[in-house]
LUMNU-430153 format. One line per 5 residues: number of its first residue (from 1); their letters; for each residue x, y, z of N, C-alpha, C. Coordinates in steps of 0.2 Angstrom, whole numbers, plus 5000, padded with zeros to 4 digits. Each point is the difference from the previous one (the first is absolute). Example, Ala and Ser with C-alpha at 12.3 -4.5 7.8 and 13.67 -1.06 7.14 Angstrom:
2
1	as	5066,4972,5039,4996,5006,5000,5004,5006,5000  4998,5005,4996,5004,5006,5001,4996,5005,5003;
END
This chain:
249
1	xxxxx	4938,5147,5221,4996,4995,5003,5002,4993,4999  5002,4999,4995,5002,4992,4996,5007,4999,5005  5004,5004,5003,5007,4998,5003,4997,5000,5008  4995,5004,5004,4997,4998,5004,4995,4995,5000  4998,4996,4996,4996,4992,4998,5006,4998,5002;
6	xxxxx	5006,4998,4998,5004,4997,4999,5002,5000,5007  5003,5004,5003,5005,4999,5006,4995,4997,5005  4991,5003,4999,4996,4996,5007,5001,4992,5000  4998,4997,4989,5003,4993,5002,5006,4998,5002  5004,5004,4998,5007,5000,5002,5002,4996,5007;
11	xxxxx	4997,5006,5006,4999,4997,5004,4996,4997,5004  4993,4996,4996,4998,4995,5002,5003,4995,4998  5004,5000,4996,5005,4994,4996,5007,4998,5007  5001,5004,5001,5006,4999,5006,4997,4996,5005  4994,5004,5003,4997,4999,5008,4999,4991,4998;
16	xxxxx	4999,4997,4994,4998,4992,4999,5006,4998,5000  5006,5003,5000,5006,4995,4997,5002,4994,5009  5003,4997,4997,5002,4998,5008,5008,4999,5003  5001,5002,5006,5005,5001,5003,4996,4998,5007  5007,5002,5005,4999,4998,5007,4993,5005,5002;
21	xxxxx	5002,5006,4999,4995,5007,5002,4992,4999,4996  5002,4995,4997,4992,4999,4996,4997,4997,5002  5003,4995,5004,4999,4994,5003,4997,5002,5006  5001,5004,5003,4998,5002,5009,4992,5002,4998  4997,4999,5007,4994,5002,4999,5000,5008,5001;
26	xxxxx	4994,5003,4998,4997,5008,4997,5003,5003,5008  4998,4998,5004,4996,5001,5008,5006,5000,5003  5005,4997,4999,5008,5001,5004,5004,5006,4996  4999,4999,4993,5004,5007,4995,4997,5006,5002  4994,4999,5002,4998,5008,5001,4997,5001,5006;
31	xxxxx	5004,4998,5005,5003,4999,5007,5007,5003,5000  5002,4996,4996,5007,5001,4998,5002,5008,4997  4994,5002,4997,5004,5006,4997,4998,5006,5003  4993,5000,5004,4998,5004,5006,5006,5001,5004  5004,4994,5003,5006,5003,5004,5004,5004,4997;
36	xxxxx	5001,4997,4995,5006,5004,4997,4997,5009,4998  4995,5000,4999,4995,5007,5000,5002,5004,5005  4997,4995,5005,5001,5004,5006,5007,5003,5002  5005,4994,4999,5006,5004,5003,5005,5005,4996  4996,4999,4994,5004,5005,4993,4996,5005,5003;
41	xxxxx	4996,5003,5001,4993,5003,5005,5003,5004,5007  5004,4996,5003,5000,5003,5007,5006,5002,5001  5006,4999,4995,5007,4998,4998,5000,5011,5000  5005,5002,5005,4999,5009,4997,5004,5001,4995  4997,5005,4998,5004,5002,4991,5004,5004,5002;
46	xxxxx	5007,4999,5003,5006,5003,5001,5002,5000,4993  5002,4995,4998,5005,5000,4993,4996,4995,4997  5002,5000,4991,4999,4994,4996,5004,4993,5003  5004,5004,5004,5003,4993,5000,4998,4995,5007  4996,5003,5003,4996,4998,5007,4997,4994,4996;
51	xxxxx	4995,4999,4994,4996,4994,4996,5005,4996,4997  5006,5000,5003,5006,4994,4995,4998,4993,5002  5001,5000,5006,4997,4991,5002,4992,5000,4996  4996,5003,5001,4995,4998,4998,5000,4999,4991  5003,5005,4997,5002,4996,4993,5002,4997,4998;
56	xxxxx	5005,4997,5005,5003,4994,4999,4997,4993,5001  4996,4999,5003,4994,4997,5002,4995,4999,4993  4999,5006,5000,4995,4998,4994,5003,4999,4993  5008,5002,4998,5003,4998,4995,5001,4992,5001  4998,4996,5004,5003,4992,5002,4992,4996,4997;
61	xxxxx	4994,5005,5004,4994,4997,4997,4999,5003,4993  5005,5002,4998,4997,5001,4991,5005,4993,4996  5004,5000,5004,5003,4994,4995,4999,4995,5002  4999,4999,5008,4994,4993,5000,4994,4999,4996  4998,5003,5000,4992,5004,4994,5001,4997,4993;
66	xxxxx	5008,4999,4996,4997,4998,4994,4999,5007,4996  4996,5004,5001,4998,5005,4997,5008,5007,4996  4998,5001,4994,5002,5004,4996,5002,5008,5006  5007,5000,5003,5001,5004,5006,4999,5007,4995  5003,5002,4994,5001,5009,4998,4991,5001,4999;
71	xxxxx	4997,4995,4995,4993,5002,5002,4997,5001,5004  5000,4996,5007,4998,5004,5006,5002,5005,5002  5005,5001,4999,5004,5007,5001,4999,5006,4998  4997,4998,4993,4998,5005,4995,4993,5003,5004  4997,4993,5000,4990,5002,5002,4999,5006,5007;
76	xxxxx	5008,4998,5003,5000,5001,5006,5001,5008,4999  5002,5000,4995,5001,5010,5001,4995,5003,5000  4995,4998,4996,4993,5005,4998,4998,5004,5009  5001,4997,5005,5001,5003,5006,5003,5004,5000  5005,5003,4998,5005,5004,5003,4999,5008,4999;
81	xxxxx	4995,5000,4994,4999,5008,4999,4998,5003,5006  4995,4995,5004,4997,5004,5006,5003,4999,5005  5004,4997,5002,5004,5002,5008,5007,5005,4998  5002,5001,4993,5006,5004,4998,4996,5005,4998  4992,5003,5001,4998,5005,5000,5002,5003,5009;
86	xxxxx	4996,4996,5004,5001,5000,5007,5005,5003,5000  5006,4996,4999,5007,5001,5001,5002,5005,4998  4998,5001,4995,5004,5009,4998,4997,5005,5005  4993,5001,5001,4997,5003,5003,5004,5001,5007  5001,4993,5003,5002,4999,5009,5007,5005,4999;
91	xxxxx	5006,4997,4994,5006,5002,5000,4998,5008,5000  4997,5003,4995,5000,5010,4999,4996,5001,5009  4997,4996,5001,4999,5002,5008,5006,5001,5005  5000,4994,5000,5007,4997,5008,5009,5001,4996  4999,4998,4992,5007,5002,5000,5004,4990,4999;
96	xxxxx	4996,4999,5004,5004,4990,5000,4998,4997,4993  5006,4997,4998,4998,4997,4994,5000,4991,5000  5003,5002,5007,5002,4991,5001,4991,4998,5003  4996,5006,5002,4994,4998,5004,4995,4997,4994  5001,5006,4994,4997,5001,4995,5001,4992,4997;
101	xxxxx	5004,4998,4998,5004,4994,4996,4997,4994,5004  5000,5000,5006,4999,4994,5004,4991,5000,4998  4997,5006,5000,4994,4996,4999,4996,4998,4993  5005,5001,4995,5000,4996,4995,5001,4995,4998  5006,4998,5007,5002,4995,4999,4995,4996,5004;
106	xxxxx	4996,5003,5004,4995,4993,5004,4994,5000,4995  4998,5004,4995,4995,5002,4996,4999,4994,4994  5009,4998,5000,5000,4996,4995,5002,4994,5001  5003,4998,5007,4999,4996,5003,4995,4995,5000  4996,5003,5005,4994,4998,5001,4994,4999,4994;
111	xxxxx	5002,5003,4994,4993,4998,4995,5005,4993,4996  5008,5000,5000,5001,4992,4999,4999,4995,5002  4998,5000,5007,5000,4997,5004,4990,4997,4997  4999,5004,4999,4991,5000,4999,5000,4995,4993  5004,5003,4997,5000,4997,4992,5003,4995,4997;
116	xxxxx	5004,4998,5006,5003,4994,5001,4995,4995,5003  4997,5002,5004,4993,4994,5002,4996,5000,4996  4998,5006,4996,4995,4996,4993,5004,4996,4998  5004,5001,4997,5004,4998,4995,5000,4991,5001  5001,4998,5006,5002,4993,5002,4990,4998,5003;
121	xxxxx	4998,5002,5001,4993,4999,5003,4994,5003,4995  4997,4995,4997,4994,5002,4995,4995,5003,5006  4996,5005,4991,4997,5005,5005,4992,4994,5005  4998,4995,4995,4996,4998,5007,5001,4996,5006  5009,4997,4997,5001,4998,5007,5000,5005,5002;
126	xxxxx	5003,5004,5003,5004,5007,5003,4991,5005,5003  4994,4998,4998,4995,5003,5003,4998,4995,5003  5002,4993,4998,4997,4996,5005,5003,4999,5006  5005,5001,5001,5007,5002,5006,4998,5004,5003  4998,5007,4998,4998,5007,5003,4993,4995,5003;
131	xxxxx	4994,4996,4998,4995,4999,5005,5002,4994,5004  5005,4997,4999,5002,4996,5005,5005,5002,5005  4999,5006,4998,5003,5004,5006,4997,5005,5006  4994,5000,4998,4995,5002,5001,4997,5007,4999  5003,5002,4995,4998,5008,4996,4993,5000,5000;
136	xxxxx	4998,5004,4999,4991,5001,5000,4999,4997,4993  4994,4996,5000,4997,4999,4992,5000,5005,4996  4996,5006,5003,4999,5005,4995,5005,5003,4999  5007,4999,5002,5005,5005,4995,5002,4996,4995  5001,4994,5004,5004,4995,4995,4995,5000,4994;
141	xxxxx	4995,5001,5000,4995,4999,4995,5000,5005,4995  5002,5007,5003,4999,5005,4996,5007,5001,4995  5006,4997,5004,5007,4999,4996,4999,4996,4995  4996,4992,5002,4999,4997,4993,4995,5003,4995  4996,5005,5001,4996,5000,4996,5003,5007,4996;
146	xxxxx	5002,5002,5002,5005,5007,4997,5007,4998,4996  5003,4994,5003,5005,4998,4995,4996,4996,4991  4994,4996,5004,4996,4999,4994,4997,5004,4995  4997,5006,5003,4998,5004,4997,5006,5006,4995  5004,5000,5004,5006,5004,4995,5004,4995,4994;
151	xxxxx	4999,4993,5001,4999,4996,4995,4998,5001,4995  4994,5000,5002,4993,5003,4994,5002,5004,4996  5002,5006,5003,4998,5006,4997,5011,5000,4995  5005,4997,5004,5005,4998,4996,4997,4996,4993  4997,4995,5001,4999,4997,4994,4996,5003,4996;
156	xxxxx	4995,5003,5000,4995,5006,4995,5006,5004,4999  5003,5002,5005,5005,5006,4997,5003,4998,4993  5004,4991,5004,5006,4999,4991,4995,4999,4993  4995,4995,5004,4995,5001,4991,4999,5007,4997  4997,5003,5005,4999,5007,4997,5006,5003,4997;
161	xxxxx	5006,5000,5001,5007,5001,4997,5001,4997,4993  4997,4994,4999,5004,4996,4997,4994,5002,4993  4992,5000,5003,4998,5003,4994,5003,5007,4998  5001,5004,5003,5001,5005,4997,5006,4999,4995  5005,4998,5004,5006,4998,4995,4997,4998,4994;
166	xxxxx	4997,4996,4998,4996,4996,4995,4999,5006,4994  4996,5005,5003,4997,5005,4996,5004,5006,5000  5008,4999,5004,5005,5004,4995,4998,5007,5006  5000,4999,5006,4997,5005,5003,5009,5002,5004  5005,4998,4999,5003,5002,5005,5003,5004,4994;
171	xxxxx	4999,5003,4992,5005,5003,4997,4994,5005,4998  4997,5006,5004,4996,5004,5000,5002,5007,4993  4999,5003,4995,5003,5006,4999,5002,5006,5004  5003,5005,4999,5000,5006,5001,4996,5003,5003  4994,5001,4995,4993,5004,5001,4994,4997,5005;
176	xxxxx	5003,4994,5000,4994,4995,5007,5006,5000,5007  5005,5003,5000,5003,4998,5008,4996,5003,5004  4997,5005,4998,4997,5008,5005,4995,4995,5003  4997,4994,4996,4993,4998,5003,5002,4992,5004  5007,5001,5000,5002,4994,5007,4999,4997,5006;
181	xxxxx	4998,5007,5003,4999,5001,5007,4990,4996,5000  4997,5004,4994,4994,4995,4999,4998,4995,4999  5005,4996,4996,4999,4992,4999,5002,4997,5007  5005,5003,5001,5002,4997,5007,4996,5000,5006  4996,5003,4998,4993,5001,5008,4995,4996,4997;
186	xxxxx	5000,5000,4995,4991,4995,4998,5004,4993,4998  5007,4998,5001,5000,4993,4999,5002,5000,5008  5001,5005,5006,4999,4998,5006,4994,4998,5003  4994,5004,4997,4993,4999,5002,4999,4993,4998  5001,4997,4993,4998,4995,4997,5002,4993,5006;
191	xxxxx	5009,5003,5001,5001,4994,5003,4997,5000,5006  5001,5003,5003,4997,5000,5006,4992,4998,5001  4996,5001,4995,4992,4997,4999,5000,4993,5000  5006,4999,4996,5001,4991,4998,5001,4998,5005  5003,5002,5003,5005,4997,5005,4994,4998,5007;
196	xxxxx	4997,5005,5001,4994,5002,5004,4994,4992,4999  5000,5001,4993,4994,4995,4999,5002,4993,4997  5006,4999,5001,5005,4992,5000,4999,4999,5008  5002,5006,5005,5000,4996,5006,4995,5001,5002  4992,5003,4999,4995,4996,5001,4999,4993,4997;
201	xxxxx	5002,4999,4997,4998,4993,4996,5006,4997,5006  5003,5000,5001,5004,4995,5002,4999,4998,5008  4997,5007,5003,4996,4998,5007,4995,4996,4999  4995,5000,4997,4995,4998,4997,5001,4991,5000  5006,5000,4995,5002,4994,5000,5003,4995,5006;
206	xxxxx	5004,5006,5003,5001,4996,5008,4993,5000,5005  4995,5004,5000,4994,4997,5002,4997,4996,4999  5000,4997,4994,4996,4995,4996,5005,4994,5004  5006,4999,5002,5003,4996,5001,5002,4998,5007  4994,5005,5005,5001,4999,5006,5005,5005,5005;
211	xxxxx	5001,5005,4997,5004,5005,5003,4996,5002,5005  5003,4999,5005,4997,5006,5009,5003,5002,5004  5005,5005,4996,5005,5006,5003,5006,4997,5001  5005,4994,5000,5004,4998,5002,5004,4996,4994  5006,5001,4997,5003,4993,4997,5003,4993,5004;
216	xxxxx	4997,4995,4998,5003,4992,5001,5002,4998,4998  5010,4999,5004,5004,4998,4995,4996,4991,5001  5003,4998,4991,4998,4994,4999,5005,4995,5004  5004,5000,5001,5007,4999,5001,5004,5001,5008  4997,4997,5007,5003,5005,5005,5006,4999,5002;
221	xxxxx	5003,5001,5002,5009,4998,5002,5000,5002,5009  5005,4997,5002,5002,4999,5005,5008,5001,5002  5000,5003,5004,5005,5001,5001,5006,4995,5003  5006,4999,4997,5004,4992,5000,5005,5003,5005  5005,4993,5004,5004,5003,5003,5007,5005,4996;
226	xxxxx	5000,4999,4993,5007,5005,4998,4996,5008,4999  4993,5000,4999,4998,5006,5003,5002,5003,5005  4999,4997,5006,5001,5002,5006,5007,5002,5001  5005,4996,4997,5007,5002,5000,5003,5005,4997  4996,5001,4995,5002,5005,4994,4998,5007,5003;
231	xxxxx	4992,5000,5006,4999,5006,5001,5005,5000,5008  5003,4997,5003,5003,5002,5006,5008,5002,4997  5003,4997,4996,5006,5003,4997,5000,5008,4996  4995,5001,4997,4999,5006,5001,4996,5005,5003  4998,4996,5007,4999,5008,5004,5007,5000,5002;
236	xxxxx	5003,4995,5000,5009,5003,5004,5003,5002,4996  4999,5000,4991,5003,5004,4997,4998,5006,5000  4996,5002,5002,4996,5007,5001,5001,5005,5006  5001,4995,5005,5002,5001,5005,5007,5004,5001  5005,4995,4998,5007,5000,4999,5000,5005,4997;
241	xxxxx	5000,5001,4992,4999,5007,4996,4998,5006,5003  4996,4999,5004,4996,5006,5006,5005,5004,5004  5002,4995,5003,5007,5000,5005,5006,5002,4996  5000,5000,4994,5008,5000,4999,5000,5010,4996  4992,5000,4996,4999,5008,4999,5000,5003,5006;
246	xxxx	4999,4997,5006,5002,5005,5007,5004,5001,5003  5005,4994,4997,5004,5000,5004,5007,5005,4994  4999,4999,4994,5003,5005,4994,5000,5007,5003  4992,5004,5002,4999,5005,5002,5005,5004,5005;
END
């Protein structure tokens, strides 16, 4: 729990740093990665090596980015167990291993590409991009309140760890491991109660303070002309990399 606190600020600490990619607005970046989605997306899984322009592409936006490249790289695998399940599956079917491999490697492409745009984009700009781009209120609404909420119940979780450490709980005897599985479900209940009636409190609070279903950024931005620049060079890197996977094929 305490190494997963860390990595969330982890990467709320990057998305603040600044570089060029920080500097763009929300609303062009994820314009920007939508294409790139699509055409890692529409690109056929011939081979791994069909996604090479598109990796290469996004190995350029990671060093523009500033950001720590092996740890994105790392965060980036937690995807891979499920499309390398796929892929085992497809390969004992058809037999192709290069089909099986390729969609790994779009599996893992594509969630860099994602994690790269947090990374460089804080999560409120980044929701206020999605409604200025005209996403319906209530999704956006429901993605902020769900990352809010799994906040909550992360920070109940570390306290609730950290008391237990206190009281010598992590060095159980012999005779009490049997009843692990039961402390482990009633400090699930506990948390999850806290957790419940923290974020009544805390709606409560944004009602008292004027909330009526929508966040306002305090803060609005406008879109400048190196925006405009930054999103037309890379629809043609996108493009280009599009073309050159097809034309690899």
């Amino acid at each position: 729990m305490r190494d997963r606190v860390g990595k969330s600020l982890r990467l709320e600490e990057w998305a603040r740093r600044d570089s060029f990619l920080h500097r763009r607005d929300a609303r062009v970046k994820v314009v920007s990665v939508l294409l790139f989605l699509v055409a890692v997306s529409s690109t056929p899984p011939s081979s791994p090596a069909a996604f090479l322009p598109m990796s290469v592409l996004l190995a350029f936006g990671l060093l523009v980015s500033g950001l720590p490249v092996f740890a994105l790289l790392a965060r980036a695998c937690v995807i891979v167990p499920f499309p390398l399940f796929f892929g085992f599956v497809s390969w004992m079917e058809n037999g192709n291993a290069q089909f099986a491999g390729a969609l790994v490697a779009r599996s893992y492409v594509s969630a860099l590409s994602v994690l790269l745009l947090v990374g460089v984009t804080p999560l409120p700009a980044l929701f206020g991009g999605m409604r200025g781009l005209g996403v319906p209120a209530v999704l956006v609404m429901v993605l902020q309140s769900l990352v809010r909420y799994l906040r909550v119940i992360v920070d109940h979780g570390s306290r609730m760890r950290r008391a237990a450490l206190c009281r010598d709980a992590g060095v159980l005897p012999r005779r009490n491991r049997q009843s692990l599985w039961r402390r482990a479900s009633g400090a699930m209940a506990v948390l999850f109660g806290r957790s419940y009636a923290r974020a009544e409190g805390v709606h409560r609070a944004m009602v008292a303070r004027g909330f009526r279903g929508d966040f306002v950024s305090a803060r609005p931005t406008r879109i400048t002309t190196p925006d405009w620049w930054y999103l037309a060079v890379t629809g043609l890197a996108v493009l280009g990399a599009r073309y050159l996977a097809l034309v690899g094929q």
